[in-house]
C-alpha positions as CSV (number, residue, x, y, z in Angstrom):
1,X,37.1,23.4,96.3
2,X,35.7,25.4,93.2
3,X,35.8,28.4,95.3
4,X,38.9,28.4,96.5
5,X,40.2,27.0,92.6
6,X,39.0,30.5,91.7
7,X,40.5,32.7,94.1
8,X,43.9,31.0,93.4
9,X,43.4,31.2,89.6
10,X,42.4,35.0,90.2
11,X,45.7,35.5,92.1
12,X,48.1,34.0,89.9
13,X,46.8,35.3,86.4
14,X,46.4,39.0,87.6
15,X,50.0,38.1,88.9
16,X,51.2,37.3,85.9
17,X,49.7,39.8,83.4
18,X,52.3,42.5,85.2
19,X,54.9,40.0,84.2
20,X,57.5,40.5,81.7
21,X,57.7,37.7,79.4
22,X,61.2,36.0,79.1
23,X,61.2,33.1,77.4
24,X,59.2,31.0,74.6
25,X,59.4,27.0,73.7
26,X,58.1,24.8,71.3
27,X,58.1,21.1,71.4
28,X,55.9,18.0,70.8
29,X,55.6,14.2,70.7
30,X,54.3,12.0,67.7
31,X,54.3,8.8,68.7
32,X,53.0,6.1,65.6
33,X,52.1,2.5,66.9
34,X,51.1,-0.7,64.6
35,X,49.6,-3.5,66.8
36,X,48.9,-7.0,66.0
37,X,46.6,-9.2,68.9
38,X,45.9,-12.7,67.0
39,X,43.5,-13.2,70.3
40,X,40.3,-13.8,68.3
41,X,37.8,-11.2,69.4
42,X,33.7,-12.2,69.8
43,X,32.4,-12.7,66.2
44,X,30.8,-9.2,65.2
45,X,27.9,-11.7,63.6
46,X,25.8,-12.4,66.8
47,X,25.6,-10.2,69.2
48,X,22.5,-11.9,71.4
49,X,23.2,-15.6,73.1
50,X,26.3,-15.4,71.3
51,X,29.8,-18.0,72.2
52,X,31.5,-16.1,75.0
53,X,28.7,-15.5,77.1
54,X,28.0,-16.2,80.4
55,X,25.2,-15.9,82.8
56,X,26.1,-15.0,86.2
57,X,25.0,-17.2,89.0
58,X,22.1,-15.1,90.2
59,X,18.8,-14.0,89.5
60,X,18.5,-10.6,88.8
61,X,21.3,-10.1,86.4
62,X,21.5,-10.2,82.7
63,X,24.2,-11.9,80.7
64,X,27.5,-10.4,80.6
65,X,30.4,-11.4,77.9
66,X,33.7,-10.7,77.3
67,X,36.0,-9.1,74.2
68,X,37.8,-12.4,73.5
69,X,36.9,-15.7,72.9
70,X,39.8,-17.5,72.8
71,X,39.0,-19.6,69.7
72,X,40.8,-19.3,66.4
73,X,38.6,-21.4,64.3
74,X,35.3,-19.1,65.6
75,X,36.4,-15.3,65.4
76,X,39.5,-13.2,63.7
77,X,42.0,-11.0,65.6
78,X,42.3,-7.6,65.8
79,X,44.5,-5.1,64.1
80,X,45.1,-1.3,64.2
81,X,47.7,1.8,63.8
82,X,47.3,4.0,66.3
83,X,49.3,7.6,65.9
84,X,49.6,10.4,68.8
85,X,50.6,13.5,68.0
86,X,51.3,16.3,70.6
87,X,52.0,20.3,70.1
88,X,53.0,22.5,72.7
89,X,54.1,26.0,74.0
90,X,55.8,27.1,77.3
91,X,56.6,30.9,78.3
92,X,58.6,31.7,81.2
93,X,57.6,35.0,82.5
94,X,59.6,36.6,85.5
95,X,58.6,36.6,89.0
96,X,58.6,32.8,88.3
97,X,55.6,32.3,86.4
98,X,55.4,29.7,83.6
99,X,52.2,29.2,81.0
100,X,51.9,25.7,79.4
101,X,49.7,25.1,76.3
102,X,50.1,21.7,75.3
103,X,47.6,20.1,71.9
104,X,46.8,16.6,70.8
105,X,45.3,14.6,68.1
106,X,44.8,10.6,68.8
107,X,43.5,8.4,66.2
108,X,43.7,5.9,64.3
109,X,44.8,5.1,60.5
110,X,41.9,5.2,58.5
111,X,39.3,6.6,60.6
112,X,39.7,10.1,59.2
113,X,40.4,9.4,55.2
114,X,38.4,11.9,53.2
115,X,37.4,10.6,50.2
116,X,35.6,7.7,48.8
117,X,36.9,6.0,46.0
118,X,33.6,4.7,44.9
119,X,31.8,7.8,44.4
120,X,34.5,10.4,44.2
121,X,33.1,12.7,47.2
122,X,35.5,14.5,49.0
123,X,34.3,15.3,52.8
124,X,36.3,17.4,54.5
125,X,34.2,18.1,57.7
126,X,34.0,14.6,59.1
127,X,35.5,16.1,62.4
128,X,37.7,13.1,63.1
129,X,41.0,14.5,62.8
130,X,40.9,17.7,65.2
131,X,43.1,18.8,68.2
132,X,42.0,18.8,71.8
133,X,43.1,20.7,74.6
134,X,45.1,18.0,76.4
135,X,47.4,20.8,79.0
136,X,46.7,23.7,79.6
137,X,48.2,25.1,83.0
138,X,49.7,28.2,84.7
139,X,52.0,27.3,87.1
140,X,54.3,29.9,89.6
141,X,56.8,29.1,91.6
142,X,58.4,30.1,95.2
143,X,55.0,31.3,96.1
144,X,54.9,33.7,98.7
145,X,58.6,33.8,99.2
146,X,58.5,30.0,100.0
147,X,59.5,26.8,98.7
148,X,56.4,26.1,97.2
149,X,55.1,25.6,93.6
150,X,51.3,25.7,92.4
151,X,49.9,24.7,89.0
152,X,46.1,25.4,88.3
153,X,44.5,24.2,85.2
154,X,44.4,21.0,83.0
155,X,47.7,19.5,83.9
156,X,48.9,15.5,83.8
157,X,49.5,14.3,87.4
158,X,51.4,11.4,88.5
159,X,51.4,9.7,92.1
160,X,54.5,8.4,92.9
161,X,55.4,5.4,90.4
162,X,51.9,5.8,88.8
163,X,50.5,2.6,90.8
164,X,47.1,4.4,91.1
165,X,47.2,7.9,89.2
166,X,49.3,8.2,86.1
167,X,49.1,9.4,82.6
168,X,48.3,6.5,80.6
169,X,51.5,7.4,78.6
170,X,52.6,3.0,79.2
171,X,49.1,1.8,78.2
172,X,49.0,-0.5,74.6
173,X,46.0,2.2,73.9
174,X,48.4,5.4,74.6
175,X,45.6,7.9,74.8
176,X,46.9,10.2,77.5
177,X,45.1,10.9,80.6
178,X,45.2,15.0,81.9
179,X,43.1,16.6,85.0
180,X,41.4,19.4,85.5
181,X,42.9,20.8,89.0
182,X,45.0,22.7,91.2
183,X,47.8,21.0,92.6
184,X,50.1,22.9,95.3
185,X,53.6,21.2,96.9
186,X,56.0,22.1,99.5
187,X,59.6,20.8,98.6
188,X,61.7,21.0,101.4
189,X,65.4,19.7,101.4
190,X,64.2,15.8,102.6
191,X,60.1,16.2,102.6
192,X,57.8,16.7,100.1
193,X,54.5,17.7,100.5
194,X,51.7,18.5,97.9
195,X,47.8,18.1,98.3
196,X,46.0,17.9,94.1
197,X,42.2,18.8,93.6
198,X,40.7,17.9,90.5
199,X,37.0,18.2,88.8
200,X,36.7,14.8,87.1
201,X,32.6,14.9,86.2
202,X,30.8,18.3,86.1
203,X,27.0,18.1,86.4
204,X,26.4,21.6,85.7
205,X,27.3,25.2,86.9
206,X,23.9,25.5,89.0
207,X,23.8,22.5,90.7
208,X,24.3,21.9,94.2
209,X,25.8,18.5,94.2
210,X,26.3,15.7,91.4
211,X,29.5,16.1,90.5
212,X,32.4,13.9,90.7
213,X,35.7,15.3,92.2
214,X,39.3,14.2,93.1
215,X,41.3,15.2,95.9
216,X,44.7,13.6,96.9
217,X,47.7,14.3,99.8
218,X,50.9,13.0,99.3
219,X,54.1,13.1,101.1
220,X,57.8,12.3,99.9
221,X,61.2,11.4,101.9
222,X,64.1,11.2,100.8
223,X,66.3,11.4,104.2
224,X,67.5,7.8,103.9
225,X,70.2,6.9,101.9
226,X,69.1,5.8,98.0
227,X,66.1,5.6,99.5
228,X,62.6,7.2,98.8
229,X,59.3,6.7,100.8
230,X,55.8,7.9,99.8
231,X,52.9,7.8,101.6
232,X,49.2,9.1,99.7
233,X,45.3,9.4,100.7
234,X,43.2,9.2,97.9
235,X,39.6,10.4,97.7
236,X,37.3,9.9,94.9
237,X,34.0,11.5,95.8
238,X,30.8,10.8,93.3
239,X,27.9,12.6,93.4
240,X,26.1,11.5,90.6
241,X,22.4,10.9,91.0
242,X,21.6,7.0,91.3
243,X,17.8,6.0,91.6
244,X,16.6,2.0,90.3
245,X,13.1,3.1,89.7
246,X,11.5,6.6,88.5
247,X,8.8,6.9,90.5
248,X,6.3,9.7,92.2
249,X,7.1,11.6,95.3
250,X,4.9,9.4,97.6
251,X,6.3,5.7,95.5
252,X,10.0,7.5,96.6
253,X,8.7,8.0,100.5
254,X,7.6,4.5,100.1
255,X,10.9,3.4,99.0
256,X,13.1,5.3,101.2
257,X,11.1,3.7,104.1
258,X,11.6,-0.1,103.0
259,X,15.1,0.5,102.6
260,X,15.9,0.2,99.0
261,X,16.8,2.6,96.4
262,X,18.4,5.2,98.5
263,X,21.9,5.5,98.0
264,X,24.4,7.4,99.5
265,X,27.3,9.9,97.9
266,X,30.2,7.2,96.5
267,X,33.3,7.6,98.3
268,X,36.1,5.9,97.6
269,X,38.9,6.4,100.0
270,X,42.7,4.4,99.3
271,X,45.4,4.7,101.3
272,X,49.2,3.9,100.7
273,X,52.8,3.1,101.1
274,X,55.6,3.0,98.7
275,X,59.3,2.5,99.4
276,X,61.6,2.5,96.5
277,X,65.5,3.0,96.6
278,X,68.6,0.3,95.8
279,X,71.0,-1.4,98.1
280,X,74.3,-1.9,96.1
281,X,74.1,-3.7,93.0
282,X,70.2,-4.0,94.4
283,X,67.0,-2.1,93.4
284,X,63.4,-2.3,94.8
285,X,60.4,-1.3,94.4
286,X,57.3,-1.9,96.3
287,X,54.0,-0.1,97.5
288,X,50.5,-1.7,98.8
289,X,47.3,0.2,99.7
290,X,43.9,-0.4,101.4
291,X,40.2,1.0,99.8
292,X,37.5,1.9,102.0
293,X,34.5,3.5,101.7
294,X,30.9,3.8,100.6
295,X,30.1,1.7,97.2
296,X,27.1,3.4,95.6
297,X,27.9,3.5,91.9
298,X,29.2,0.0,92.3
299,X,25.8,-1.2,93.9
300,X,23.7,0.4,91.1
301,X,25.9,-1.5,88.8
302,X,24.3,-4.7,89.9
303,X,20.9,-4.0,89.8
304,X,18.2,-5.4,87.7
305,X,18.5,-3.8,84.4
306,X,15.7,-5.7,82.8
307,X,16.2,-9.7,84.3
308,X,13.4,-11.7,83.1
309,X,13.5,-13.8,86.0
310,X,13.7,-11.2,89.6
311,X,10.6,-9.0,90.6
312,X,13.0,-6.6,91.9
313,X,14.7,-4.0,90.3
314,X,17.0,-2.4,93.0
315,X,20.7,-2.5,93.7
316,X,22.9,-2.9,96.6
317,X,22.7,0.8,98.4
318,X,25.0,-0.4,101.3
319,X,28.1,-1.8,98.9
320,X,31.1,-1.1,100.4
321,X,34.8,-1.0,99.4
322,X,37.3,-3.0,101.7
323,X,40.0,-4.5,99.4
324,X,44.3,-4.5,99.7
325,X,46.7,-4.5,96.8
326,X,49.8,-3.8,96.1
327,X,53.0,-5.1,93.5
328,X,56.5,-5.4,94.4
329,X,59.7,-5.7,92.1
330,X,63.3,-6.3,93.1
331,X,66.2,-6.9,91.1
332,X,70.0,-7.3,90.6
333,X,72.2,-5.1,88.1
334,X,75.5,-7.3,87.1
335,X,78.4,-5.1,86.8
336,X,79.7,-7.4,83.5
337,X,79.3,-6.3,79.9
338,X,75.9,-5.7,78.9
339,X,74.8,-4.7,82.5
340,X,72.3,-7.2,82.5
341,X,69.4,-6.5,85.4
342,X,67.5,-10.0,86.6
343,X,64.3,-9.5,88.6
344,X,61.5,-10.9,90.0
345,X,58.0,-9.3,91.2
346,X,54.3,-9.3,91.7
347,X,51.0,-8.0,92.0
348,X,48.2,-8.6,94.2
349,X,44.5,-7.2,94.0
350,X,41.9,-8.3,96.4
351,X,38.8,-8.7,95.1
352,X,35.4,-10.9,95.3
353,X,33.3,-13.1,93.6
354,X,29.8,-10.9,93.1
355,X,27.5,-13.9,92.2
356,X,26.9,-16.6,94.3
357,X,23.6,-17.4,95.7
358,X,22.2,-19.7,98.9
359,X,19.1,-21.3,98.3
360,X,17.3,-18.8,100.6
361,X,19.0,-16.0,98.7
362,X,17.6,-17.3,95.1
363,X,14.3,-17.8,96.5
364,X,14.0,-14.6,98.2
365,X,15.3,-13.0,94.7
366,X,12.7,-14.9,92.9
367,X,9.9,-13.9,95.0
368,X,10.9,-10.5,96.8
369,X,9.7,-7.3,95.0
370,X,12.2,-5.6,97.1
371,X,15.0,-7.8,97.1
372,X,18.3,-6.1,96.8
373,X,21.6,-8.6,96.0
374,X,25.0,-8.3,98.2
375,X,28.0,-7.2,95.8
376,X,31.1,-7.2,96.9
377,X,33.8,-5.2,96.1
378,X,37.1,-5.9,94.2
379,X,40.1,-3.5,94.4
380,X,39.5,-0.4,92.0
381,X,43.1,0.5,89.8
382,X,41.9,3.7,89.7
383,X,43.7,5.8,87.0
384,X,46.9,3.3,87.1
385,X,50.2,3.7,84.6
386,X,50.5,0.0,84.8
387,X,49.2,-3.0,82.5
388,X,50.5,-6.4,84.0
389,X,48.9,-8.3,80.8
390,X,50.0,-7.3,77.5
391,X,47.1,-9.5,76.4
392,X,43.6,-8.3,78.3
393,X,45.0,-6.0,81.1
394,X,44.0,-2.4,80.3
395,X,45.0,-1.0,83.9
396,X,41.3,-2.6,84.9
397,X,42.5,-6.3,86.1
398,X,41.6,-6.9,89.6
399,X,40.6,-10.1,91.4
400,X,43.8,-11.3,90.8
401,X,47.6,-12.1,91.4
402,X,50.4,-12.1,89.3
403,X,54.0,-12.9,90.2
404,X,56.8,-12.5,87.3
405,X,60.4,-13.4,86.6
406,X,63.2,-11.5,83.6
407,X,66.1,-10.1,82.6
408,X,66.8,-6.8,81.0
409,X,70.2,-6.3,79.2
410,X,71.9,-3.1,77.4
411,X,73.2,-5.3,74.2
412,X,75.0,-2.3,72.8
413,X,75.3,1.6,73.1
414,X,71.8,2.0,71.7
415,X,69.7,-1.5,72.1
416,X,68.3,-2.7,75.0
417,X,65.9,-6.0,75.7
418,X,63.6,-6.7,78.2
419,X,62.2,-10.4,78.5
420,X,59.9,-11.5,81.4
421,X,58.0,-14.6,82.0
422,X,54.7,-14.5,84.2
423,X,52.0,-16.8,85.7
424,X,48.4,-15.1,86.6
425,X,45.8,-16.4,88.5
426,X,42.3,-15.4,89.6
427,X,41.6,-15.1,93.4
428,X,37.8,-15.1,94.2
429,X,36.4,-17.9,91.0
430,X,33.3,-17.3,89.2
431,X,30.3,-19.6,90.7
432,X,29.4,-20.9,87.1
433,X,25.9,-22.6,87.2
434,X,25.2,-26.3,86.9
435,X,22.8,-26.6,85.0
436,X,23.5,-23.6,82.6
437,X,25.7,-23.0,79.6
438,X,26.8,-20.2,77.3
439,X,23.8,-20.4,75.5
440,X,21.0,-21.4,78.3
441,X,20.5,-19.2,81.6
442,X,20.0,-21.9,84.5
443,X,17.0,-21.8,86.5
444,X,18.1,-22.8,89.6
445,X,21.1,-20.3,89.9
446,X,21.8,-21.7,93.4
447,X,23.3,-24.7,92.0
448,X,26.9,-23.6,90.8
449,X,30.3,-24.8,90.9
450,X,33.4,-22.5,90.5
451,X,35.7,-22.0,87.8
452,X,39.0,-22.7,88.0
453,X,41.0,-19.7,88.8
454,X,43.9,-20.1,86.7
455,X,44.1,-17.1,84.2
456,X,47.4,-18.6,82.0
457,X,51.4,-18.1,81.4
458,X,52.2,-15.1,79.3
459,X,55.7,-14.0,77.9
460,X,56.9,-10.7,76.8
461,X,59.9,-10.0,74.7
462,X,60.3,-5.8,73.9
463,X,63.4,-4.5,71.9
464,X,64.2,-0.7,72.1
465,X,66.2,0.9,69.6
466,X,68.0,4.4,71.0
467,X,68.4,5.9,67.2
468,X,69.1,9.5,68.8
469,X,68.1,11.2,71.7
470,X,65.5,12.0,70.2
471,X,64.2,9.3,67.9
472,X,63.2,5.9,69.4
473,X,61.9,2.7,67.5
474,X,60.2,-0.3,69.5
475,X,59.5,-3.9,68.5
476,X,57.5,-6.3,71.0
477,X,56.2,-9.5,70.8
478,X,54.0,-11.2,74.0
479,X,52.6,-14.5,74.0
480,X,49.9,-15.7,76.3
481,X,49.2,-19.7,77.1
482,X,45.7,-18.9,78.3
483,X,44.8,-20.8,81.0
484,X,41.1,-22.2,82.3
485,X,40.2,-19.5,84.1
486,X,40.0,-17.3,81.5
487,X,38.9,-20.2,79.1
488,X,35.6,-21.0,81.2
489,X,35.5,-17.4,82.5
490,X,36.5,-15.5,86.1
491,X,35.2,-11.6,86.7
492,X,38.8,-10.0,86.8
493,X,38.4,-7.1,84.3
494,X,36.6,-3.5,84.4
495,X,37.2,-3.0,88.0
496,X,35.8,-6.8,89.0
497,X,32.8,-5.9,87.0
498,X,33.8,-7.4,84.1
499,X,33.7,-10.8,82.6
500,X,36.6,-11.9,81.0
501,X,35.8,-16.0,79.6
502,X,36.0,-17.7,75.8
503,X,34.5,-20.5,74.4
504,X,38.4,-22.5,74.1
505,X,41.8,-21.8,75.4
506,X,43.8,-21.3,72.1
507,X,47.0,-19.5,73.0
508,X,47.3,-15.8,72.1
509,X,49.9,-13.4,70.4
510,X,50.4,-10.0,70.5
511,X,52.8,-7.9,68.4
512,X,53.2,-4.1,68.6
513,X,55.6,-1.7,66.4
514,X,56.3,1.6,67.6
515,X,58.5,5.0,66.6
516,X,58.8,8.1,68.8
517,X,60.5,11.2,68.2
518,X,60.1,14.0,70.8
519,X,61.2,17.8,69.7
């Protein structure tokens, strides 16, 4: 793939140095965002055996906590402005060749304030407030005299509706997502083809293996009336050294021979479907994939890491992936004033619970030197566009299903609202121990009971304000009733990985001001 990046990249910029340029523009997004979550995060003061915390039901594992902890009388919310701003340049050149330079600044207010009032110092080379690269792309099209366009270089790249790979431009923490790749497509007059490439980890320029790549096909069709159908492979491929233990040459031999820390390349394959389109007065939108594949970064995950209680300190080197999800929305535009849309949908990520135990299982953890634990695998979002929690979803939920109900109405010329009402619940339930607490690991790990799976009711109310085409003002407001599940605790964030449980089920706000002006 490198090699074949290179040649391509060779081609096209000695193609378009004999270029004649034709054409320059300058635009740019600043986007300035105050947010409000009165979802009291985990008290800063006790970082240890601290109220949120929860031991997972095996031995082997250390404890694991989560952000919030649902308690208003324990911990404080959490506020922040968050400002984008984005500067860029496009030449046309003829013989159809574009350039795109695009730079960005993300921060927040505060972070990159100069002086101190206390003692008068000025610093101006804190290094908070500089550009990065965020696109920068050559791009040519009708190549070879055929209806095909190829960009090569740092470039955003969404997939279909962004279900899997998308921008981040949607997330409450807008920080942008760009790849480094080469992405080629065919555009016929009902089929589109295109096959992306991208470098997402680079170990070094001398190395054989140990990097982490990307590499996508994708097909459109539009040949059906107000209809469009996608259909994508996916292949992450990590290369990344894993190894438990740091041992000798011989100790390695030794381990490779009992079966334990020797694990394979990652690869994490997804394929999908996604049929969009509308029916009369009716839209839809729907799209469901499947993940297989080797699981070696996710194995490694669950290894020791320092338990006091297992010998052993190897992961799972034959996880897997073998999870479904999918979301589907549908709705009804009335042809009345407002235009008001009503719609229903939902969401569904297969996932597992990683931490139950047998008896046998415990015991042989316990006593077993070489003892490696079974994790399973919970659908992996990927690089997704889409939050369905405007509370603790940041594109990472899995182990879960959501199913939603709104309206969305054009009030006048310029205003529109957007109200939806949803109910979330977890689908594999953390096995909590009996015998153990937040504060006390239980020594008999086998003896659990599950947590209830339900995850809470949440509301969303966002107001958009069309000043001009190109200045945009945004008020929303979500409220979430949380539910047990997230009260006692269920792993449903960070890919499944995560542990997302308080120490109450105090209700949670969240309230977000935005303006946007694109030139």
């Amino acid at each position: 793939m490198r090699s074949a990046a290179l040649v391509i990249l060779g081609f096209v910029t000695s193609g378009s140095a004999l270029a004649d340029l034709q054409n320059v523009q300058v635009g740019g997004v600043l986007r300035i965002r105050g947010t409000y979550y009165n979802a009291p995060v985990m008290s800063d003061r006790a970082n240890t055996l601290s109220p949120g915390f929860r031991y997972p039901a095996t031995i082997g594992h250390l404890p694991v906590t989560s952000i919030f902890s649902w308690d208003h009388n324990r911990s404080h919310g959490w506020q922040f402005v968050e400002q984008r701003t984005r500067l860029n340049v496009k030449a046309d050149f003829t013989d159809n060749v574009t350039a795109f330079v695009e730079l960005e600044n993300f921060g927040y207010w505060g972070e990159g304030f100069r002086s101190n009032y206390v003692t008068g110092v000025d610093n101006r080379s804190n290094g908070t407030d500089n550009a990065t690269l965020y696109q920068s792309y050559i791009e040519v099209q009708d190549l070879f005299g055929e209806p095909l366009r190829l960009r090569v270089g740092r470039q955003e790249f969404v997939l279909g509706s962004g279900f899997l790979i998308g921008n981040n431009d949607g997330k409450s923490l807008f920080t942008g997502l760009s790849f480094d790749g080469v992405n080629l497509v065919y555009t016929g007059d009902k089929l589109t083809v295109g096959a992306f490439a991208a470098k997402l980890a680079e170990a070094g320029p001398l190395e054989e293996d140990g990097d982490m790549d990307l590499y996508t096909l994708y097909a459109t069709y539009t040949g059906i009336e107000n209809t469009t159908l996608e259909g994508y492979w996916i292949w992450v491929r990590d290369a990344r050294a894993l190894e438990d233990t740091s041992t000798g040459w011989l100790a390695s031999r030794i381990e490779h021979a009992l079966g334990v820390d020797d694990y394979d390349v990652t690869n994490l394959h997804t394929v999908g479907l996604r049929a969009a389109g509308t029916l009369g007065k009716f839209d839809y939108n729907g799209e469901v994939a499947y993940q297989f594949g080797s699981a070696g970064q996710l194995g490694k995950a669950w290894s020791l890491a320092g338990s006091p209680v297992s010998l052993s300190p190897y992961g799972d080197d034959k996880a897997t992936w073998d999870n479904w999800g999918g979301m589907v929305e549908a709705g009804y535009t009335l042809d009345t004033k407002y235009t008001p849309r009503l719609f229903v949908g939902g969401c569904y990520f297969g996932g597992a619970d990683n931490s139950k135990l047998d008896f046998l299982e415990w015991l042989d953890a316990a006593v077993n030197p070489f003892y490696k634990p079974h994790v399973d695998s919970s659908f992996n979002r990927l690089f997704s566009n889409y939050e369905y929690s405007n509370a603790f979803d940041s594109t990472d939920l899995t182990n879960c299903w959501f199913g939603r109900a709104g309206a969305s109405a054009n009030v006048t010329d310029k205003i529109k609202v957007l109200l939806y009402l949803q109910y979330m619940e977890a689908l594999e339930a953390f096995n909590a121990p009996v015998l153990g607490n937040r504060w006390i690991i239980s020594p008999f790990s086998f003896w659990t009971h599950p947590n209830p799976r339900d995850l809470g009711w949440e509301t969303f109310l966002d107001v958009t304000y069309a000043y001009s085409e190109d200045l945009s003002f945004e008020l929303a407001w979500g409220h979430l009733w949380t539910g047990e599940g997230i009260a006692k605790g269920n792993f449903v964030v960070a890919e499944g990985l995560g542990f997302s449980g308080g120490t109450a089920k105090d209700s949670a706000d969240c309230i977000y001001a935005e303006s946007k002006i694109t030139f």
